[in-house]
C-alpha positions as a Markdown table, in Angstrom:
| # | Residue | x | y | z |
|---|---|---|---|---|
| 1 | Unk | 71.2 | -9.8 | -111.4 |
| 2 | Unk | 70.1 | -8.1 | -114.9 |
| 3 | Unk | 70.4 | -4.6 | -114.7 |
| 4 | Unk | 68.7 | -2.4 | -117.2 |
| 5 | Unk | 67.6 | 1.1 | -118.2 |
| 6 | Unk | 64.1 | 1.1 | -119.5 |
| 7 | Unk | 63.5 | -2.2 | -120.9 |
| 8 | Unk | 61.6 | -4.4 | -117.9 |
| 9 | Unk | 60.2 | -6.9 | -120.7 |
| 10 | Unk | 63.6 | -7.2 | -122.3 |
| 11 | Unk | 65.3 | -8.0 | -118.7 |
| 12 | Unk | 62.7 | -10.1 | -117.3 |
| 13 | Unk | 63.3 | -12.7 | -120.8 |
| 14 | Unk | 67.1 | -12.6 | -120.1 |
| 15 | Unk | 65.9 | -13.7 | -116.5 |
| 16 | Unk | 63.7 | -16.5 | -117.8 |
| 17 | Unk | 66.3 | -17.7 | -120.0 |
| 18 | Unk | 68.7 | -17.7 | -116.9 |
| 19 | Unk | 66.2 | -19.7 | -115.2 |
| 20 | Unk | 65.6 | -22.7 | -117.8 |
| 21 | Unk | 69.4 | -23.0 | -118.0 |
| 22 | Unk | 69.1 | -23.6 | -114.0 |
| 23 | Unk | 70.7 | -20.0 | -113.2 |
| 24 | Unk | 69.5 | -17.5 | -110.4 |
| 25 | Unk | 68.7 | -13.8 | -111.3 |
| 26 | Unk | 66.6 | -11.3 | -110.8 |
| 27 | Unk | 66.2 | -8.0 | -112.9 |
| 28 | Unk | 66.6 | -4.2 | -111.5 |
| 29 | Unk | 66.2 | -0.9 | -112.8 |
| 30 | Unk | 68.9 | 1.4 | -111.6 |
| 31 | Unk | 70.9 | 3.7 | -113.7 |
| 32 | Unk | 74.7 | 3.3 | -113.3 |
| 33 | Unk | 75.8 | 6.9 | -114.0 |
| 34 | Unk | 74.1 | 7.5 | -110.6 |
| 35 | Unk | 76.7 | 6.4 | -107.8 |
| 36 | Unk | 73.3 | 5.6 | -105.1 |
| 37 | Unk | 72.3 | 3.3 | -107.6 |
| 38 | Unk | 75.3 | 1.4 | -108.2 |
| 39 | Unk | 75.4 | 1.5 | -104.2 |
| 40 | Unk | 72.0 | 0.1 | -104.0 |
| 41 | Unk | 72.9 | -2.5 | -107.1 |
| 42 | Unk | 75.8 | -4.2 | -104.7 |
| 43 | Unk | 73.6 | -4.2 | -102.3 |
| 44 | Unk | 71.0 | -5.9 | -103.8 |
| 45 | Unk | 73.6 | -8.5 | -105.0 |
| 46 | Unk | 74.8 | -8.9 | -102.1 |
| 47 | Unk | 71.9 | -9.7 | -100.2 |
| 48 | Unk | 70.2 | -12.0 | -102.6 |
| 49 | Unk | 73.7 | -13.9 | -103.6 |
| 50 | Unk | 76.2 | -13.2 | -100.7 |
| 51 | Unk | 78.4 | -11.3 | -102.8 |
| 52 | Unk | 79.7 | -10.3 | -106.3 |
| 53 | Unk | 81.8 | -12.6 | -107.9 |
| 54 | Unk | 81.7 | -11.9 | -111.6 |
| 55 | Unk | 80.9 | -8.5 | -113.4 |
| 56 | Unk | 80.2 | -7.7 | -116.9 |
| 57 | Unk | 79.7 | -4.0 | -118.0 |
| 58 | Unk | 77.9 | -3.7 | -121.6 |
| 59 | Unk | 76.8 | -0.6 | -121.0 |
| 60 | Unk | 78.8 | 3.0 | -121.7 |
| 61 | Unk | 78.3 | 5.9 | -123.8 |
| 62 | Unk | 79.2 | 6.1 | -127.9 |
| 63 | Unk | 82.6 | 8.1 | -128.2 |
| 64 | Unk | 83.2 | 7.1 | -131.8 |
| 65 | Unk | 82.3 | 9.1 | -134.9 |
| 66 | Unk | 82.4 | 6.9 | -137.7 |
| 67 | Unk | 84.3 | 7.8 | -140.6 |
| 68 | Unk | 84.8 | 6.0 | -144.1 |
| 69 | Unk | 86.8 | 3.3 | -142.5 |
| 70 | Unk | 85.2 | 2.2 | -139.2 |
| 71 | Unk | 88.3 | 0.6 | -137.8 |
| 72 | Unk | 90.4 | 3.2 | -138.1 |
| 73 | Unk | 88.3 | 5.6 | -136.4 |
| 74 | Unk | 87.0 | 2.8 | -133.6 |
| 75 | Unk | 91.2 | 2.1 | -133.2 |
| 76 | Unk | 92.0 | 5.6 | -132.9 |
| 77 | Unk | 89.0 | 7.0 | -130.5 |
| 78 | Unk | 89.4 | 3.8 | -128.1 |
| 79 | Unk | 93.5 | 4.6 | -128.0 |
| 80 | Unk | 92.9 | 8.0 | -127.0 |
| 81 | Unk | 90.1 | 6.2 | -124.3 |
| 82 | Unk | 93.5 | 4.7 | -122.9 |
C-alpha cells in the first residue's frame, strides 16, 4: 500500500514501478495525523494483503532549524526528539 497526501500521480508511478518489479500495491489517500485514517489504512492492508508485515514511516513534520553547521543542529534537535 502507497500512502500519500496530495500527490495521486506521484503514488500511482510508485505503484507501477511496484508492479513491473512483480510487487502488489495499491495507493490511498489518508492523512496519518488523523487516528480514523490510520484506522481505515490497517484496514485496507489488511483486507487486500491479510495483514501488515513491514512498515516504513517517511513521513513527519520538520523540527530542525538549520543553523551554520547542519549537523550540529540536526544532532542536537533529534537528541532532544529522544
Amino acid at each position: 500500500m502507497v500512502n500519500y497526501a496530495s500527490s495521486k500521480e506521484g503514488a500511482d508511478r510508485v505503484v507501477s514501478d511496484i508492479a513491473e518489479q512483480g510487487g502488489t500495491a495499491f495507493a490511498a489517500q489518508d492523512d496519518v495525523s488523523k487516528s480514523g485514517d490510520v484506522k481505515q489504512l490497517f484496514e485496507d492492508v489488511a483486507r487486500e494483503f491479510g495483514g501488515l508485515d513491514v512498515l516504513v514511516n517517511n513521513a513527519g513534520i520538520r523540527l530542525v532549524r538549520w543553523s551554520r553547521s547542519p549537523r550540529r543542529s540536526f544532532t542536537a534537535s533529534t537528541t532532544r526528539m529522544y
